[in-house]
N, C-alpha and C positions, 0 to 999 in steps of 0.2 A: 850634404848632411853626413856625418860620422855613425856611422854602422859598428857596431859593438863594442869594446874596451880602449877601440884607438884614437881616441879624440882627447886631445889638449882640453884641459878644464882651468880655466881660471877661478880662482877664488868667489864667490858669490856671499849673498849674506842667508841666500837659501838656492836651495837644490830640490827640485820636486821628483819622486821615482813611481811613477806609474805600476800596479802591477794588476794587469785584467788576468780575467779567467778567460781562458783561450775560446773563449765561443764566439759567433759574430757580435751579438747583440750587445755582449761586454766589452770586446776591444774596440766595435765602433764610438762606445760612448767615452772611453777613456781615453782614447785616439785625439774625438773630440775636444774634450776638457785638456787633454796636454797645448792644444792651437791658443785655448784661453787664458792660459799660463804663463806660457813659454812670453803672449804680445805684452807679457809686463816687464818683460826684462829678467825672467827666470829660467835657467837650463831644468830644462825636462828630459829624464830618463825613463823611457818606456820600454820594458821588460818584460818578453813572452820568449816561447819559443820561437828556432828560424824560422818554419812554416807559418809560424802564426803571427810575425811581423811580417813577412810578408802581405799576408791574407789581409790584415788590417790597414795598408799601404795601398795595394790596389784596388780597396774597395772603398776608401774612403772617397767621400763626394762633398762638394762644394769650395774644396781648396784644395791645396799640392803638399802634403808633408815634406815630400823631398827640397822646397824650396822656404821651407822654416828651418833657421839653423840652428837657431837653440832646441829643437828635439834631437836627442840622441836615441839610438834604437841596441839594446841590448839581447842580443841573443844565446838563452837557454837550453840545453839539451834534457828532453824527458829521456827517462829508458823506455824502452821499444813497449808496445802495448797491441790489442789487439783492435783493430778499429771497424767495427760491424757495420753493416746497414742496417738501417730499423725498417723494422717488419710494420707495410702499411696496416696487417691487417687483425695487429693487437687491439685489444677490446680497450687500455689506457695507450694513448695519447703520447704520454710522456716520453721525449728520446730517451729512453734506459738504453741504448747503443753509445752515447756519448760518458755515461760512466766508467769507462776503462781512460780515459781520456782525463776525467774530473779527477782519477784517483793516481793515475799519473802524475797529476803538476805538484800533490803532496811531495814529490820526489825533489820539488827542485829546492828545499828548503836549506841547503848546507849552499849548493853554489850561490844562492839567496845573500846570505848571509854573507859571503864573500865577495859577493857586488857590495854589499849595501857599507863594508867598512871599510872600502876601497875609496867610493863615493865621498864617505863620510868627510875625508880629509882636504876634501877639496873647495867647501862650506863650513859659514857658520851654523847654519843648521839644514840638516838632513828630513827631509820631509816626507813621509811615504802615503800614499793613497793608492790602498789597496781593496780591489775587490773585496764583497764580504763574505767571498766563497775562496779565500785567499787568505784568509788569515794565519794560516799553521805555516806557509810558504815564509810569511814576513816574519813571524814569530821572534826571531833573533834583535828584529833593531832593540830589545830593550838593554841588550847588552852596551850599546854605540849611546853615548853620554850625549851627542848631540842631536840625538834622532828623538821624532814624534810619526805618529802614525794616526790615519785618519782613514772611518770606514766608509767606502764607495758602496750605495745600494744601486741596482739595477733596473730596480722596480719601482712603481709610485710609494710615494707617502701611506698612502692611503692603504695599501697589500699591506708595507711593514707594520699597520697601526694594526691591524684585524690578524694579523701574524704573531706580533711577537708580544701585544698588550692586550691579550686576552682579560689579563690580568686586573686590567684600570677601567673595564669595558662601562662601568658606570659615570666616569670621568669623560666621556665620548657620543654616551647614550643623546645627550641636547644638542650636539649638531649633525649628529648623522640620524638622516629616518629609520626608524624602528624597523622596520621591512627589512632592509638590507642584510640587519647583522641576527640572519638565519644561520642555523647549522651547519647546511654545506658550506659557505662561506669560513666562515670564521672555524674549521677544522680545513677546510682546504680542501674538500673529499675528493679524492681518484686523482689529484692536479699533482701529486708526485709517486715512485716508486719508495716502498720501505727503505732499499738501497741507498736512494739520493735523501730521505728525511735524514738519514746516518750521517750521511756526509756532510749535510746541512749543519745537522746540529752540532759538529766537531770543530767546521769552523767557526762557526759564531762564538763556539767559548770565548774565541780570541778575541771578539770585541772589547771586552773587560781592559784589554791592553791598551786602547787607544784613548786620543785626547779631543774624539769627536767624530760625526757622524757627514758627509756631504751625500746629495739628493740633485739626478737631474731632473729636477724640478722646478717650480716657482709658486707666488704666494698669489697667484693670479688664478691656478687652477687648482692650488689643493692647501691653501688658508686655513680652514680650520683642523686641518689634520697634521701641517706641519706646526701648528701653535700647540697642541698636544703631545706631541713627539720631542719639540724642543722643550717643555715645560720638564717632560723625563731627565733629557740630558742635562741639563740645570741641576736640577735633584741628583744628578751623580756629580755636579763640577766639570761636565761636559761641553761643548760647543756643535752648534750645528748651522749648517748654510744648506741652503737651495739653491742654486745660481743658474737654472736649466730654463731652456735647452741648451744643451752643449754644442748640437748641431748649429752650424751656419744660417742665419735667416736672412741673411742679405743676398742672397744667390738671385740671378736676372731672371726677373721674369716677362716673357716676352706676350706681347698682348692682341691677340686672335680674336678673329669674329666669332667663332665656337666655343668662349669661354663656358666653363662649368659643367662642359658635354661628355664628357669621357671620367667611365669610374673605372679604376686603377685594382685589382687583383693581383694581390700576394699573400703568402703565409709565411714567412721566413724561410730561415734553412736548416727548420728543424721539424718539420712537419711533413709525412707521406700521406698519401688520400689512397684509398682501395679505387679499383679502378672502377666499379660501380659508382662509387664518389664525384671522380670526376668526368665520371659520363654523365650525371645527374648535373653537373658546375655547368658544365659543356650546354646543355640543353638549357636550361634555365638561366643562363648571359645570352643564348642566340635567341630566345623566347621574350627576354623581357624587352631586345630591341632597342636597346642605348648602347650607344660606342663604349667599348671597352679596350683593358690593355692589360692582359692576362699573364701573370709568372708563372709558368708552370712547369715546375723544376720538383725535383726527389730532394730530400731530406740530404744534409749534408752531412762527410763522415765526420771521425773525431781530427781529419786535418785540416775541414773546413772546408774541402770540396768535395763538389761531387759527378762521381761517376756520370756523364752524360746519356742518360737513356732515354731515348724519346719516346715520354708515356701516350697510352694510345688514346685517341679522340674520337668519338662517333666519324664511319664511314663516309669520307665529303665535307666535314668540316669544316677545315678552316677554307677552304675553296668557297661555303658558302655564307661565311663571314666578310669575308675579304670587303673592304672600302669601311667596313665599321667594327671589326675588332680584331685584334692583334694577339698572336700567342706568343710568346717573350720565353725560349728554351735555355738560353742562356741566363747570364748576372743581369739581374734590372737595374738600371741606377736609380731607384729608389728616390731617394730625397730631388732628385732633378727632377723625377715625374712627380712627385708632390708639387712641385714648386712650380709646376708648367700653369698657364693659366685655363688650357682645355678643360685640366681636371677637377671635378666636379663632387667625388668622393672616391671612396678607399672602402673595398674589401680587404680588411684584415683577419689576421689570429688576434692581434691586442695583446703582441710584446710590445714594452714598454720604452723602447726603443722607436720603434713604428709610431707609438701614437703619439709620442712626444715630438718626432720627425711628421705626424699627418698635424697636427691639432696646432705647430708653430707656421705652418703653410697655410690655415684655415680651410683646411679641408676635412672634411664631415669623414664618420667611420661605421662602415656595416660591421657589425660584432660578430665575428666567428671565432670564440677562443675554444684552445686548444686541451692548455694546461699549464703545468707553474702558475707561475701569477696573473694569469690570462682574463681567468673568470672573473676575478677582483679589478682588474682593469677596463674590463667590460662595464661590470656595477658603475664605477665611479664616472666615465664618459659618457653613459648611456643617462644612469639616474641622478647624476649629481650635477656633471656637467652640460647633458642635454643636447650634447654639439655629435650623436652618432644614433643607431638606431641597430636593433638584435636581426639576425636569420638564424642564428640557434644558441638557445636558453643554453643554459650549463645543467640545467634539467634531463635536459634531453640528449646530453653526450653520447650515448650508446646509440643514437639514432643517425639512420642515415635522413640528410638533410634532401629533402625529395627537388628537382627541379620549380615546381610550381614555387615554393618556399624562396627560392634566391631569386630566380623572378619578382616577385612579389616585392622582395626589397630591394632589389637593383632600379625597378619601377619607382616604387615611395619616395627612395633617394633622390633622383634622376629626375623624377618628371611629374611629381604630387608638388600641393599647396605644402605638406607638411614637408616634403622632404625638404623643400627654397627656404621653410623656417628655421629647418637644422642648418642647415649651409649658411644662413642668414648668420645665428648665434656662434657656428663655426666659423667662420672669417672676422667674426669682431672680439673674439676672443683672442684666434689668432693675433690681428692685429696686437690688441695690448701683448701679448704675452710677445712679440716684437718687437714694438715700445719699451718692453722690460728689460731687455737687453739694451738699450741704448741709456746715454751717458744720463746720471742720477734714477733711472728705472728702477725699479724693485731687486730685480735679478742682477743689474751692472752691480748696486749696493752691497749687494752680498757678497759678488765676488772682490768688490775693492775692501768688502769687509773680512775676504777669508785673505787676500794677498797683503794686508798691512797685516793680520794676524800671524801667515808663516815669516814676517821678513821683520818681526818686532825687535 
């Protein structure tokens, strides 16, 4: 594979340029969608920083990037910033440490611009799919006569719709329950800092610039919300696809007597627990007495790793876990323990990443979000989709979540009539949303419907 400006390009009739926002959650899915691209016969140029291609490289799962040769990997330099830890023991949630980081990549807007007319001449047309926290970065392709530019959301359907159409909320009122679209919700309450709303709402002006929207999504789990979102872009002369998951779902899954016995614990790599926190996790996983397979790792910085500190666990621990749960200090491969057949469900946060990687494996989700788009992801898997279940409301965020409480749902999940229901509608969901991806599926259609459209 050709690593940054030194790769021979032949002529194409299009050229796709990736550009994620440096966080995990973003480069794994644009990572993704470059594999889905690239097997049509299209050169993919994926452009971060070196740290952060890297980062997006080793941690990718289910395939080898280095052994797709139509992705090319472009690398950016930020100027230097200062890259904090986050403090477990803020009363909001939100990484406000990874904002020197967010406000960094604003920086890369001229060498931007200087890839992208470089590129240009190498194609009939110049395609960019960018973050939607990326827009002032791409800013320039309107300059480049052959460029189009298309916005990448991170999040479900469903956040954007209670996010940015406040506005239409009457046009939405007959397929969403009334219940839902409460206050906190739909203002978002405590799920960002002032700081990052700023930043937020800087890039999105730039949507205006593009010739449409793409969602790793599909019409299997979030139908009437992407028919209301694309009904918008219509009304602007817009275009919009869903073609998700972007992740792999073909990945082997190998088939054990213990199927559906072990639930899976993680919160990404942007969340710290107070250590009260996790002496309460600690206690109520050995309490509720079902195999588990625990990530317990510190919040990551703004280069994407982190510091290893081995946070502390009730005295004799994991010694008296040992034969039924496992504590995972390091990177988890993720989508491979989704995909094992042991596992049985997923403590999450309900980034959108995660669920769309638990929910195409048909695997069931305990709701622990955090913040960003957490809460709204929680709503929609818990009440819409039915395929997860809460250990803490978004009500109750300032609260520590007691042992008894994750017990409780680690039990329901695991080893209740209701939880085997969840799990039930989780696997057959899964499944189609599988079937979706294969040839004339919902989700293949869209993507044969967005690749005839850049290659017209």
């Amino acid at each position: 594979m050709a690593n940054n400006d030194n790769c021979e390009l032949s002529p194409s009739p299009a050229a796709v340029v990736m550009v994620p926002l440096p966080l995990q959650g973003h480069l794994n899915q644009l990572l993704h969608l470059s594999r889905l691209i690239s097997n049509h016969k299209i050169p993919v140029h994926f452009v971060s920083t070196t740290t952060h291609c890297r980062q997006a490289k080793i941690r990718v799962q289910g395939w080898n990037p280095l052994a797709v040769n139509n992705i090319h990997f472009h690398e950016l330099q930020t100027p230097s910033y200062v890259s904090p830890t986050l403090n477990p023991n803020s009363t909001t949630k939100f990484p406000s440490h990874l904002q020197p980081l967010c406000e960094a990549t604003t920086q890369l807007r001229h060498p931007m611009a200087s890839l992208l007319r470089k590129l240009s001449t190498t194609t009939r047309r110049l395609v960019i799919i960018h973050d939607s926290l990326m827009g002032s970065v791409i800013q320039d392709f309107v300059t480049i006569p052959n460029s189009e530019s298309y916005t990448f959301h991170s999040v479900s359907a469903f956040t954007i719709l209670l996010f940015t159409l406040r506005t239409i909320r009457k046009q939405f009122q007959n397929i969403i329950d009334p219940k839902v679209l409460t206050y906190d919700y739909l203002l978002f309450e405590d799920c960002f800092t002032s700081e990052f709303k700023k930043f937020m709402a800087m890039q999105h002006d730039f949507t205006k610039l593009n010739s449409g929207r793409i969602y790793n999504s599909c019409r299997i789990m979030e139908h009437p919300m992407l028919d209301v979102l694309e009904k918008e872009e219509m009304n602007r002369n817009k275009k919009l696809w869903a073609f998700g998951p972007f992740n792999p779902v073909d990945i082997k899954r190998t088939t054990k007597r213990d199927k559906d016995t072990v639930i899976f614990v993680s919160f990404g790599t942007t969340t710290s627990f107070t250590k009260e926190q996790i002496t309460q996790m600690a206690i109520g996983l050995e309490k509720s007495e079902q195999k588990f397979i625990w990530a317990l790792r510190d919040a990551a910085k703004g280069d994407g790793f982190v510091d290893i500190i081995k946070l502390e666990l009730p005295e004799g621990y994991e010694d008296r876990i040992k034969g039924r749960g496992l504590v995972v200090r390091e990177w988890a491969p993720q989508l491979e323990i989704l995909a094992h057949q042991a596992t049985g469900g997923f403590m999450s946060h309900y980034g959108w990443n995660s669920c769309m990687e638990s929910i195409s494996m048909g695997v069931p989700i305990v709701a622990w979000p955090m913040h960003s788009d957490q809460p709204t992801n929680s709503v929609l898997v818990t009440n819409f989709m039915k395929v997860g279940l809460t250990v803490r409301d978004w009500k109750r965020r300032y609260e520590i979540v007691v042992a008894e409480d994750i017990e409780k749902a680690v039990r329901t999940l695991m080893a209740t009539k209701e939880g085997a229901e969840i799990r039930k509608r989780a696997m057959e969901m899964g499944d189609n949303v599988r079937k979706s991806m294969r040839e004339d599926g919902l989700s293949w259609l869209q993507l044969q419907s967005f690749i005839e459209h850049i290659t017209r």
